[in-house]
N, C-alpha and C positions, 0 to 999 in steps of 0.2 A: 473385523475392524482392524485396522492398519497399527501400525506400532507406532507410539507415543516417541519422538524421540529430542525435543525438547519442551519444558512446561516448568512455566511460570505460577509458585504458588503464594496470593495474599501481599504481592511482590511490592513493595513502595517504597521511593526514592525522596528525601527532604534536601534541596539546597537552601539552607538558610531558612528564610521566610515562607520558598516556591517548592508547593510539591507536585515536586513532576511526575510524581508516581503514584497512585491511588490505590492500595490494595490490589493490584492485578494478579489474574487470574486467566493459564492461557496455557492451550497446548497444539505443536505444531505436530503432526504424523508423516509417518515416512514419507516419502516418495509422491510428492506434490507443490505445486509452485502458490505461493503464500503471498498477498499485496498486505505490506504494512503500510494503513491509508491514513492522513489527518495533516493539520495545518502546524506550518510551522510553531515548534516550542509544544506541541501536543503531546510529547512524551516518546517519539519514537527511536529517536538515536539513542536515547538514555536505554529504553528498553533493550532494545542490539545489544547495548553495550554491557548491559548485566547478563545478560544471555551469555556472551561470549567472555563473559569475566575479565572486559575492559575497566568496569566500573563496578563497585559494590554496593548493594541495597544496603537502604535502612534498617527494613525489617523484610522479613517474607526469605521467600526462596527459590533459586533457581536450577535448573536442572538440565542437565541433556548426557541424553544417553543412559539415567538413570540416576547420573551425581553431580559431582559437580565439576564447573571445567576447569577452574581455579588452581595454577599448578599441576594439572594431571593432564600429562603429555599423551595418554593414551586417548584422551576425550580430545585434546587443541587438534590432532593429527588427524582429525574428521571432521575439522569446521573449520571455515574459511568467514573472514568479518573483512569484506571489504567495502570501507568510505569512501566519500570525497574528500576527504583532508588528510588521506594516506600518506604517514611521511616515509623517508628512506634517506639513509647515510647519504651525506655531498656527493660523496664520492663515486656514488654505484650509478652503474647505467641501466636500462630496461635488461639487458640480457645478466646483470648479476642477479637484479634483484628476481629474475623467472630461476635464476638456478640455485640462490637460495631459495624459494618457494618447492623447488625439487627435491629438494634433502627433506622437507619438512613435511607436504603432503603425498600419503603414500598413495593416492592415485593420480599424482601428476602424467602430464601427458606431453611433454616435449614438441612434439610433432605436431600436434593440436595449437600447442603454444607458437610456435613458428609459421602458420599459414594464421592464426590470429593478426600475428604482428605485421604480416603482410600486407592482409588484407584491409587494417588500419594504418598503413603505410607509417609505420610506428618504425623512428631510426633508433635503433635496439643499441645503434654505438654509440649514443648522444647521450652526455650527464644527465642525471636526471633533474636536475635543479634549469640545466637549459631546455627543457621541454616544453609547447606549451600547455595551457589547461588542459587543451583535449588530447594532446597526446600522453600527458599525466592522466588525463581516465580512460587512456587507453589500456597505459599497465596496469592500472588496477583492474578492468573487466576482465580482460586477460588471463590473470593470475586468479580471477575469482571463476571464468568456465574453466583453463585448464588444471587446476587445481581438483575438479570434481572429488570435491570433500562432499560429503555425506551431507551434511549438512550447511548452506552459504548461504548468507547474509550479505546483502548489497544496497547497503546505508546511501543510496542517490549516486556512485560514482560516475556514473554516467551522464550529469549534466555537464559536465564539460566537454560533450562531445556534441559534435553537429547532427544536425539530423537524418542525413546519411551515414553515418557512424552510428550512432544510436538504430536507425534498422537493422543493420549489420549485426550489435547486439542482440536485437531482441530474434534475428533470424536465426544466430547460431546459439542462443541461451535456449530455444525452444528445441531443434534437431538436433544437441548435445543431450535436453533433458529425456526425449522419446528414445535415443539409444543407451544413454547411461543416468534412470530414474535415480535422480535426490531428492532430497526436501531445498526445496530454493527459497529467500525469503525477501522480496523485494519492497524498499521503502520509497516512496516518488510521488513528487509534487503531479508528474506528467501522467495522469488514472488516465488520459481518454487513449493515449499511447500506449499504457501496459493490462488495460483494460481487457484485454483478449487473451491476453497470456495468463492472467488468473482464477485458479483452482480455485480458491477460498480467498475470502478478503475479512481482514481485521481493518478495527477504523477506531483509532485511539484521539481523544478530544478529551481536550486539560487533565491529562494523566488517568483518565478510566477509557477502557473498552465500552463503545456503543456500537458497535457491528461485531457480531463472530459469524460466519457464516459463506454457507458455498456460494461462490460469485453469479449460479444461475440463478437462485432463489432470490436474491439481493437484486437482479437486474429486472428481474417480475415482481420488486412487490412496492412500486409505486405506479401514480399515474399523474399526466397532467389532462387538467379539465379543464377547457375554455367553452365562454359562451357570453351570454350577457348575466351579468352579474348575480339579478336577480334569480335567475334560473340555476345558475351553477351554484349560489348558496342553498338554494333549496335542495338540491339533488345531491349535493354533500353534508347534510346535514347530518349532523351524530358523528361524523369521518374524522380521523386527523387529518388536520393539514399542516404541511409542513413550511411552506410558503404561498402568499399571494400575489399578484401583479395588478391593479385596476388602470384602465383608460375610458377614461369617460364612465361609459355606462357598461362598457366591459371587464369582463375579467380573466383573468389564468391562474388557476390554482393547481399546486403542488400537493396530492393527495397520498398518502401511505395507505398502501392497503392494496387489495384487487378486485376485479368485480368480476359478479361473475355473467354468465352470457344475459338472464333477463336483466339485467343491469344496464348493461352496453347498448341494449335493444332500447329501453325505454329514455338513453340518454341519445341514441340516433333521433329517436323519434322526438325529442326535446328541442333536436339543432346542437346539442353541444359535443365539443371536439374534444378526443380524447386518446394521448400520446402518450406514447412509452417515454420514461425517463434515462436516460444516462445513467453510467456509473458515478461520473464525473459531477454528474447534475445531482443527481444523488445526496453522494457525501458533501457535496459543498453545504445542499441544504440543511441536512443535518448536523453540521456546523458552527454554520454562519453566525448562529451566538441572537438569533432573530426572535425579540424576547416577546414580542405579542403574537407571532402568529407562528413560530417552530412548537412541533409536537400539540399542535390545540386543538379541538375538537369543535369543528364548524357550527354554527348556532343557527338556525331557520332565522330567515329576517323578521323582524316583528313588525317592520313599515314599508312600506313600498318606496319610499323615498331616506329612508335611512341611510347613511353614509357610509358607506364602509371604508374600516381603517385602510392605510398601505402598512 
């Protein structure tokens, strides 16, 4: 088993009235690329930011590397926490603020940093206050691959970039991570775009963890089943579902679960359609807050003309 090298224990955060933190409980291991997934106000930035000891829990405990990063310069010089609301002195240009990042992380990479900024045509002599958005996440992606800190957190900096820029990142975040393995941890509205770059996906909803788990298992263990109504309630019956769709006398349901081969056969033989889900499609459903039919367990129809809900 891979070395632990940050974990969240019992971890909970109170603003005021809102708790954004539920008791969490979480550990990231070496050398793998991490999706921190969930909807806006979910709890993810806050989580980052007690990890990286921006921000201090209520109660619980954080760790990396075994203690804590809190003042200890030996633990900050192997973690990289870069947002999109990254600030920096008026005064500094992209080229100060990469050579402060040099003094500070000791596996910075100069050279790496320099064909980065090229190749986001990033004017390294321009204030950084005159920049625009994307060229402001431009220095932050930057500084968070050339930096290859052991462990780096990238709080969405990359929505301010276009979407040639953003491949760009996701090109050289992958053939930086296969030459030089870290723990990466990436947090993004954008799953169907960093969907392929993820090892394990965490999916945090109103301040608890409801996904831990490797992003292959996660991509196998829904289904969608369409057909005509009556038949797809029968055929999922006893099942979770996580969501439904109806049109007329049709339906699409979002099943949790897998089947296995005589299952598939007697749902060919039924006429009903049955699709892989997204990652995307996925956690939205497990989200979406969908209070009669997320997480339910499908019920055999008891009329043949029964309504069923939306």
């Amino acid at each position: 088993m891979s070395a632990i090298v940050v974990e969240a224990r019992k971890l909970s955060k109170r603003y005021k009235d809102v708790l954004a933190l539920d008791s969490v409980d979480l550990k990231f291991e070496e050398n793998r690329i991490y999706g921190l997934l969930g909807r806006n106000g979910a709890g993810k930035s806050t989580l980052m930011s007690i990890l990286t000891s921006q921000a201090f829990p209520t109660s619980g405990e954080a760790l990396v590397f075994g203690g804590s990063a809190y003042e200890n310069d030996a633990v900050l010089s192997r973690m990289c926490f870069i947002r999109e609301s990254q600030k920096y002195p008026d005064d500094f240009k992209p080229k100060h603020a990469f050579k402060s990042a040099a003094l500070f992380y000791r596996n910075w990479d100069q050279d790496f940093a320099d064909r980065l900024a090229a190749e986001f045509r990033l004017p390294v002599d321009r204030r950084i206050k005159k920049l625009s958005r994307g060229q402001l996440s431009a220095v932050g992606v930057i500084i968070g691959l050339a930096s290859r800190a052991e462990v780096t957190f990238f709080d969405e900096p990359y929505l301010g970039l276009d979407a040639v820029a953003r491949q760009l990142f996701y090109d050289h975040l992958v053939a930086d991570y296969a030459r030089h393995p870290r723990t990466i941890v990436l947090s993004s509205h954008l799953i169907d775009e960093v969907s392929m770059l993820l090892e394990h996906v965490v999916v945090i909803d109103g301040g608890r963890i409801i996904i831990d788990d490797d992003a292959e298992n996660i991509r196998g263990s829904a289904v969608v089943v369409s057909g005509t109504a009556e038949l797809v309630d029968g055929f999922l019956a006893g099942r979770t579902v996580l969501h439904r769709e109806t049109l007329g006398s049709l339906a699409s349901v979002t099943m949790e679960g897998v089947f296995s081969a005589q299952e598939r056969r007697e749902a060919q033989e039924l006429g009903l359609g049955l699709s892989p889900v997204s990652l995307q499609h996925l956690i939205v459903r497990k989200t979406m807050g969908d209070a009669e039919w997320s997480a339910k367990p499908a019920e055999k129809p008891v009329d043949e003309a029964m309504e069923v809900p939306r």
